[in-house]
C-alpha positions as CSV (number, residue, x, y, z in Angstrom):
1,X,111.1,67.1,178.2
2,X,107.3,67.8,179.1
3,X,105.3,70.4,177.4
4,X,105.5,73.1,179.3
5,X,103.5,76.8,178.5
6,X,106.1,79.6,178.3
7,X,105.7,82.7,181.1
8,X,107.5,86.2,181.9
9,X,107.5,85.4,185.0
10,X,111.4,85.5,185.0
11,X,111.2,89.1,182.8
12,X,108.7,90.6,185.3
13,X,110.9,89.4,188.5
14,X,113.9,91.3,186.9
15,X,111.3,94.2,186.4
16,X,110.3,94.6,189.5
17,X,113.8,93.9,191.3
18,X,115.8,95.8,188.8
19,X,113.7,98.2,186.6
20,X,115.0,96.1,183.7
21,X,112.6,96.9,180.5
22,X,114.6,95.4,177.3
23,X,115.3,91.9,178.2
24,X,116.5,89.9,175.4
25,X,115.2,86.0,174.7
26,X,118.2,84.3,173.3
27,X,118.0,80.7,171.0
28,X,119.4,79.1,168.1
29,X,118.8,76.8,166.0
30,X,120.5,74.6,163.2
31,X,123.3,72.8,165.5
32,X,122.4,69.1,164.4
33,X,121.8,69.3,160.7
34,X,124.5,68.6,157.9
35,X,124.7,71.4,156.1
36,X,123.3,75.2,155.9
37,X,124.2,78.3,158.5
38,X,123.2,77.8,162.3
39,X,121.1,81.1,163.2
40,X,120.1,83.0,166.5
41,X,117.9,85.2,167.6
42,X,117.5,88.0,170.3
43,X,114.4,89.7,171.1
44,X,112.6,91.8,173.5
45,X,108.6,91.6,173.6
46,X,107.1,94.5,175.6
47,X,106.2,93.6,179.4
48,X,103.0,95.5,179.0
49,X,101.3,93.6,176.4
50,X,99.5,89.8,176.3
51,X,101.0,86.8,175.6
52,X,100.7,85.8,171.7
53,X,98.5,83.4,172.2
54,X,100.2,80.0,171.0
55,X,103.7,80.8,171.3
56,X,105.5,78.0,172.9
57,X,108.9,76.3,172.0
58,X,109.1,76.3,167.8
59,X,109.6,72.5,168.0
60,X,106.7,72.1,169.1
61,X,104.9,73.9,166.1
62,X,104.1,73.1,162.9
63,X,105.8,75.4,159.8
64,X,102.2,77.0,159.3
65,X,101.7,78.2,163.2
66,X,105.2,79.3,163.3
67,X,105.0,81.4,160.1
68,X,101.6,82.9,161.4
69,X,103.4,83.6,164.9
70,X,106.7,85.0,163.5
71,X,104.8,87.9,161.7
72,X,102.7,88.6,165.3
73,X,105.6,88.5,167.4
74,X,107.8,90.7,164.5
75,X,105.2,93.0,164.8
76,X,104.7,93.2,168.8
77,X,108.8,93.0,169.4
78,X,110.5,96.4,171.2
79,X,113.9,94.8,169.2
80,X,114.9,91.7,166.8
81,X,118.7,90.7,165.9
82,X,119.0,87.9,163.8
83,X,122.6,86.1,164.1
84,X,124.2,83.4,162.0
85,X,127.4,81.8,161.4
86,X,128.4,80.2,158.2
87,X,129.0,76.6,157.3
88,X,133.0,77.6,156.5
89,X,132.9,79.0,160.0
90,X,131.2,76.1,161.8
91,X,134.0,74.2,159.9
92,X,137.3,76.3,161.0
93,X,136.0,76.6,164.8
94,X,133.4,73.4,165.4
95,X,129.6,74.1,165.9
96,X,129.8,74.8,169.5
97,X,132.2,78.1,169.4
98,X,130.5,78.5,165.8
99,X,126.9,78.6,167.5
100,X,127.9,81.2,170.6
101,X,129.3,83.2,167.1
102,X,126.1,83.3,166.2
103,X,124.3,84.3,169.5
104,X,126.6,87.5,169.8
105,X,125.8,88.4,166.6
106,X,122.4,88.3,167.8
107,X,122.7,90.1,170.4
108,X,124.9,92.8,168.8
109,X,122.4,93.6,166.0
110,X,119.3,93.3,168.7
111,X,121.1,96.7,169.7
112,X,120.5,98.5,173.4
113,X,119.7,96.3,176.1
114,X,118.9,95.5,180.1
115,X,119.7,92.1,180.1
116,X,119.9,88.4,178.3
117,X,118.0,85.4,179.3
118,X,119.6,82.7,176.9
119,X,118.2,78.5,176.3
120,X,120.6,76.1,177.5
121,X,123.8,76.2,180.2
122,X,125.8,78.6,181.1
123,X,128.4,79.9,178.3
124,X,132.0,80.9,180.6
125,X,132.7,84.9,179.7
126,X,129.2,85.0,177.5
127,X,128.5,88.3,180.2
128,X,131.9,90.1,178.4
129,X,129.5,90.3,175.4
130,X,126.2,90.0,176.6
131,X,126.4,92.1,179.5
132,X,124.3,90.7,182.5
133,X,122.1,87.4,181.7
134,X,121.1,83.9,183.0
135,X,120.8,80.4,181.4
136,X,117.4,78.6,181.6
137,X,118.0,74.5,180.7
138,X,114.6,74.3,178.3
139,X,114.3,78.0,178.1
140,X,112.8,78.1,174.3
141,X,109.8,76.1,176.3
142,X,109.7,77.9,179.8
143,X,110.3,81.6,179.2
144,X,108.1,83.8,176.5
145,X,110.9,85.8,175.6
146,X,113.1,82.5,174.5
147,X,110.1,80.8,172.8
148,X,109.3,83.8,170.6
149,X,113.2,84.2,169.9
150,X,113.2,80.2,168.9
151,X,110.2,80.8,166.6
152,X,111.8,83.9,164.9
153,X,115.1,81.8,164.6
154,X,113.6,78.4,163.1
155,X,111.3,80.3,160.1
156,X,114.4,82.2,159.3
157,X,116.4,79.4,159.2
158,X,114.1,77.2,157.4
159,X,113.6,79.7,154.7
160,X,116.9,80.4,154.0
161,X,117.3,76.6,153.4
162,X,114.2,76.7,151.3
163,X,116.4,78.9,148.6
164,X,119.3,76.7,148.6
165,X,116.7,73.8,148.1
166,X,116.2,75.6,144.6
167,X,120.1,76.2,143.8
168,X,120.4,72.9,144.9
169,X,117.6,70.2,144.3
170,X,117.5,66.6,145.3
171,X,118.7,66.8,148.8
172,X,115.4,67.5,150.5
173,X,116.3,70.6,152.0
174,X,113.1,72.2,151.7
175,X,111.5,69.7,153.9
176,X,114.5,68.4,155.8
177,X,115.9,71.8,156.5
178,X,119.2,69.9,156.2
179,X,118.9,67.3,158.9
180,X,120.8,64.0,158.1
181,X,117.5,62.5,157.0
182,X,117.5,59.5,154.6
183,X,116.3,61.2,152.0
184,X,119.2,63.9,152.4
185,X,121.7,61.2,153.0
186,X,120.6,59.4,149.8
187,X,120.8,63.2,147.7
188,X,124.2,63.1,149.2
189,X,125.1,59.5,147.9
190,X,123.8,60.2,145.0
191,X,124.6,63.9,144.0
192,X,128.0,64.8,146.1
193,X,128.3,67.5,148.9
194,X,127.6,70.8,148.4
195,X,130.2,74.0,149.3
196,X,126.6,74.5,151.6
197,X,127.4,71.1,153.4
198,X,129.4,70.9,156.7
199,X,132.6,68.8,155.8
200,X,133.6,68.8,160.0
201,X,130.5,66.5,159.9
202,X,130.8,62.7,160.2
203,X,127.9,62.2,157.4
204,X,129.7,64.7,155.2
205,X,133.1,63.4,155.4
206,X,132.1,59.6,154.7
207,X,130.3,61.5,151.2
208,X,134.1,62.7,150.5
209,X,136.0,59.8,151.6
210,X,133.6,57.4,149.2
211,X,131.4,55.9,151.9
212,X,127.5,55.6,150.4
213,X,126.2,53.5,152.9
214,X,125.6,53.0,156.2
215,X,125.1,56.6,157.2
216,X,124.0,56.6,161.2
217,X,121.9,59.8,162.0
218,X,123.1,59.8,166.0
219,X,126.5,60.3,164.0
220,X,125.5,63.6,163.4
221,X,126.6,64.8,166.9
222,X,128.7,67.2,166.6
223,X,132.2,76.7,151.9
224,X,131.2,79.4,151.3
225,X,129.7,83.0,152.9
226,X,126.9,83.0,154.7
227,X,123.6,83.6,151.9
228,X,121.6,86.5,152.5
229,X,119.2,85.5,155.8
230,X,114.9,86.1,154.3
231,X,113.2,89.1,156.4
232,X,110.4,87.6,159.1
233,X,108.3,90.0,156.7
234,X,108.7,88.5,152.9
């Protein structure tokens, strides 16, 4: 995918066609890693106000810039809803069902809304929750309401697995935000799996079934409730 610089030029078409005013950004984040919750986040940034300048697509920002941004864009946003699902879900229905969980609880808890421009492909029946919406392939990068939803989403997320790095040292998580990395994978060897690890995951199960070697990271294709997620604001 090439850089690209995010624009509203998809928000201020449905303005201007449909007097739409509270148009959510929709992402997620956490599908790959091993262990921890994946989280979304919905949010509506105000048509009338400039861009934050640097906001673009969260992967393509360090921790620092995305911490500076998530407090500017908290501050600027008409609404936020922050939406996870836990590891024991992601388990019982598979991380695809488990992630569109997560995205209506998003949405839900963003409150009132116009319409919902999501990142990725279509979802079949995501309208029966949503309402009215559209799927942009590399959204978080193309569409300003996406990218600030993707930066909201990661700093969450990555905090959240900051704690649990303290509850549970030696896998990296602090760093690694639970990605199969080989640091994580030798914590794993070494130490067990966690009730925060996902035991649907091919890295996970060969922990249980004995297996301390040979771990693949393009494995990782795809308990216990869901910890409390850290305020944008702490």
């Amino acid at each position: 995918m090439g850089v690209f610089n995010p624009t509203r030029r998809l928000e201020n078409q449905l303005y201007r066609e449909h007097g739409y005013r509270i148009i959510l950004g929709l992402d997620e984040v956490g599908v790959a890693p091993s262990c921890g919750p994946v989280v979304a986040c919905a949010l509506a940034m105000p048509l009338d106000k400039r861009f934050i300048s640097g906001v673009r697509d969260s992967k393509m920002l360090s921790a620092a810039q995305r911490d500076r941004l998530a407090r500017k864009i908290a501050r600027q946003a008409l609404t936020i809803g922050i939406g996870a699902a836990s590891v024991r879900e992601i388990d019982q229905l598979n991380i695809y069902y488990a992630t569109i969980l997560a995205m209506k609880r998003a949405i839900t808890r963003a409150g009132a809304h116009d319409y919902v421009i999501v990142d990725g492909r279509h979802i079949r029946g995501f309208e029966q929750h949503a309402g009215p919406y559209k799927a942009v392939i590399d959204g978080d990068a193309r569409v300003y309401a996406i990218s600030c939803a993707s930066i909201i989403a990661k700093v969450t997320r990555d905090r959240l697995m900051h704690k649990l790095a303290a509850r549970y040292p030696g896998y990296g998580w602090e760093h690694n935000a639970g990605y199969a990395t080989p640091d994580h994978r030798a914590g794993m060897a070494a130490l067990g799996v966690t009730p925060h690890h996902r035991r649907s995951f091919i890295t996970t199960q060969r922990v249980l079934a004995g297996e301390q070697t040979s771990f693949d990271l393009l494995d990782e294709l795809p308990p216990q409730p869901l910890p409390e997620l850290v305020p944008i604001s702490a």
